[in-house]
Phi, psi and omega in degrees: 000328178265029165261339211256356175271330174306301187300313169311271184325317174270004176269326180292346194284300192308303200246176178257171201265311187302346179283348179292313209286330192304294185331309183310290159284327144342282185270005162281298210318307200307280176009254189341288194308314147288347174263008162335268189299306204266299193111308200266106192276020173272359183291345166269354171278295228295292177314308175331299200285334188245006142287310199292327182308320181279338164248013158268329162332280162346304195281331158316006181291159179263092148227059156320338189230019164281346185292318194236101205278179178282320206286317160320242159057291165301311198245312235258256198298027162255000186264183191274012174297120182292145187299343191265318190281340165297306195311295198288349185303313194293327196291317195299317193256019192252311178275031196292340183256013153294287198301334193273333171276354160291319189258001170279338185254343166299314209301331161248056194226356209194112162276171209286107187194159190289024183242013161282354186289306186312315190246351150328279174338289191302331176274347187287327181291326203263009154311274187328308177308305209266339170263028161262321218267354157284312201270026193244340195259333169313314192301258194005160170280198174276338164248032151256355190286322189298293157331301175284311163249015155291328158300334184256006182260338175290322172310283181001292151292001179266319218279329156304323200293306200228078164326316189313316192302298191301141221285326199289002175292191072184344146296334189249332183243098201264126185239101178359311176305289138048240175280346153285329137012271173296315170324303193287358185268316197275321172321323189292300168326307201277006208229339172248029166302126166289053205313320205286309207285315170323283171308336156330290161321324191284319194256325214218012191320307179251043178346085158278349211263294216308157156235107184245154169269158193289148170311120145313141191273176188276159219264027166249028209353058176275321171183184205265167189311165135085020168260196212247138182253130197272121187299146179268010189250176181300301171334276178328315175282337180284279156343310169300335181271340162305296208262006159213166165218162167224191210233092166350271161335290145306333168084346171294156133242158185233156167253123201294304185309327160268353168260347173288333189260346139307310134331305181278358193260323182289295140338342184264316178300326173263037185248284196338311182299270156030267171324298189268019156256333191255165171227184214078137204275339181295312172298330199284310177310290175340308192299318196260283180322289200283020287147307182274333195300311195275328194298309203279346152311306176293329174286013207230337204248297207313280164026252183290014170253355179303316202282011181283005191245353157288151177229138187274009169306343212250337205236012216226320200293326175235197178281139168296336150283293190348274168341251194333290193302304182322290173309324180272351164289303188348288213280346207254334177294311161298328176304311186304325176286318203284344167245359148322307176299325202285315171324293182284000179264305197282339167283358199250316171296342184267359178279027319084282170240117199279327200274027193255348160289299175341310182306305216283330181283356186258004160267057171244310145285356198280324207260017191236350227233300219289312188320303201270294200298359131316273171334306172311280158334317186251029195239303198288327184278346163082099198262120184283128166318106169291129173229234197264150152109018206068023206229129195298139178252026174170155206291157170264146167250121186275133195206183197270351202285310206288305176310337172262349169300284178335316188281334175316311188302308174279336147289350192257348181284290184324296176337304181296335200228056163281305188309281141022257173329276174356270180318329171281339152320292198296336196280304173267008171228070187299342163288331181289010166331335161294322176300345158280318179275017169248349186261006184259310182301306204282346176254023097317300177305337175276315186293320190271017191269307214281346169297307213280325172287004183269314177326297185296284211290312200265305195273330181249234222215356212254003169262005169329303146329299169282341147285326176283350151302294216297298178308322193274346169277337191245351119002303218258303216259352187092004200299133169225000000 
């Protein structure tokens, strides 16, 4: 009972009331509409099955040490509560829009008879499973995230082919079996809590604890080995802090700029294969929409969560457009090499599927656009600063700001992939051939909207309004 008082107390911390309620009717609307329009509830496993891919994904962002705050730290783990009975108290109230998007989607799939009991139950079990088993792969490293949510995302996917396999039948065909199903997954959760690493953090946060031997200096005695010598110029230096980062805690460093083009280069390259093993335009759609769809999303919350690691002391030392325009070139170089391969995988699918060029020209304003309206976004929704040792300095408050951030996100998504639609039409109505030469205008017109906010925000000096907006919001924010 005092883990579900704890969670009550961070569910009041977090969220704002209305942020709870919106989802809700939202996804009663979607319901409602398919099973309208459809006939059919497995058509709500599709939707189902393809929001959990995606907020498994999600977790995959490194905000390991979001979960657990400075303000814990301090205040929270110096009393006698175990830090693990903290962990799942947060997980509850960090995943509050799982039991409401579950049982919003039971509520039209299952008629009013005592076998609604059944799936009452079962989604409240697979709640549980899925906000321990996010907030277990967020803690994690990269190869326990893999380890841990490649099996259960693959069942998942299987799960489009053959429904039974997946634990989410058990919403529309509620059987025993079933909730023992979701039982052995939430067991499964509860049995893969990063317990060492929790208590770690509790005891040991600003390892203090720690005994290292000291680093030998370098044989020019300058500083100590292996640390990063810094460029004199301004340029230099914005860049260098761009393309690399360290890791407080270990003490490794690493370059953001070379594991993003590897990564995007790896992934792009099996997309490509993909791309060029299935046929059919219906697969080639899927394939292609949902590829762009994770790309430009997943590029909008890394975007932006970069910017908890800023410090505006750094932008105080010189003018403050100067800074910001450096810094969004910078962020503008890395997109670019980190969205190149992607340029190039959809171009190499439009020798094929013609309207998948569309895709590869609309990351093209994405990569002139994102750097700064990222930052921005996450200036508005308001991303609490990480300072030392990583460690967050106040809870994220989920508000109506992150919903109106989304819808922006999903009109500026629809845009990008008008020229898309477009084309995809003319593929099956070959009398409509003009609808390609009104997606050939509208994607000029879009490269050149987006030339032009690159100009204004990065190359002249006339976005000056708008950083100094930037600054005084993460001000605002505690940001030092």
């Amino acid at each position: 009972m005092r883990v579900l008082k704890i969670a009550y107390f961070e569910i009041k911390q977090m969220y704002r009331r209305w942020y709870s309620i919106l989802p809700s009717l939202f996804i009663a609307i979607i319901g409602s509409f398919s099973i309208v329009i459809t006939g059919n509830p497995k058509i709500i496993l599709d939707y189902l099955s393809f929001l959990i891919i995606v907020m498994i994904l999600t977790s995959y962002v490194p905000l390991r040490y979001y979960s657990i705050t400075k303000s814990v730290i301090d205040f929270v783990f110096t009393t006698q509560i175990d830090p693990v009975e903290y962990y799942i108290a947060n997980a509850i109230a960090a995943g509050l829009l799982y039991p409401i998007f579950l049982i919003a989607f039971t509520v039209f799939t299952v008629r009013l008879n005592p076998t609604i009991i059944y799936c009452l139950l079962n989604a409240l079990i697979l709640s549980g499973f899925f906000v321990l088993f996010t907030s277990n792969v967020r803690m994690g490293s990269w190869r326990s995230k893999l380890l841990l949510s490649a099996p259960i995302l693959t069942v998942i996917c299987l799960g489009f082919l053959k429904p039974e396999i997946s634990p989410l039948y058990g919403l529309i065909e509620p059987k025993p079996i079933y909730i023992a199903y979701s039982l052995a997954l939430l067991v499964l959760a509860i049995l893969t809590i990063p317990k060492n690493n929790i208590r770690g953090l509790a005891v040991n946060a600003y390892e203090i604890l720690s005994v290292r031997t000291p680093m030998p200096r370098s044989m020019g005695g300058a500083g100590v080995a292996g640390s990063i010598e810094f460029p004199r110029t301004v340029w230099g230096v914005i860049w260098a802090t761009s393309t690399h980062n360290r890791n407080l805690r270990s003490g490794a460093r690493y370059n953001v700029f070379r594991g993003l083009a590897i990564a995007s280069t790896s992934l792009a390259i099996v997309y490509t294969v993909l791309a060029l093993l299935i046929r059919g335009t219906i697969s080639q759609v899927f394939l292609s929409a949902f590829s762009f769809y994770m790309v430009y999303f997943y590029l909008y919350i890394f975007a932006s969560s970069t910017i908890s690691n800023e410090r505006l002391w750094l932008n105080l030392s010189i003018e403050p457009t100067r800074y910001f325009r450096y810094r969004m070139l910078a962020r503008t170089l890395i997109m670019t090499v980190a969205l190149l391969p992607w340029i190039a995988a959809y171009s190499i699918q439009g020798i094929y599927f013609r309207p998948a060029i569309y895709l590869a020209i609309a990351l093209i304003p994405i990569i002139m656009s994102a750097p700064s309206l990222s930052w921005l976004a996450g200036a508005y929704v308001g991303v609490p600063q990480r300072r030392e040792l990583q460690l967050v300095q106040r809870p994220v408050t989920h508000s109506l700001r992150i919903y109106l951030i989304f819808l922006v996100l999903f009109i500026t998504l629809a845009i990008y992939m008008t020229p898309y639609s477009l084309a995809l039409v003319t593929i099956y109505y070959p009398r409509l051939s003009i609808l390609g030469l009104i997606g050939d205008a509208f994607t000029a017109l879009i490269l050149a909207a987006s030339t032009v906010f690159f100009y204004y925000a990065v190359v002249s000096e006339r976005g000056r309004g708008m950083w100094a907006w930037l600054v005084n919001r993460l001000s605002e924010f505690g940001y030092v």
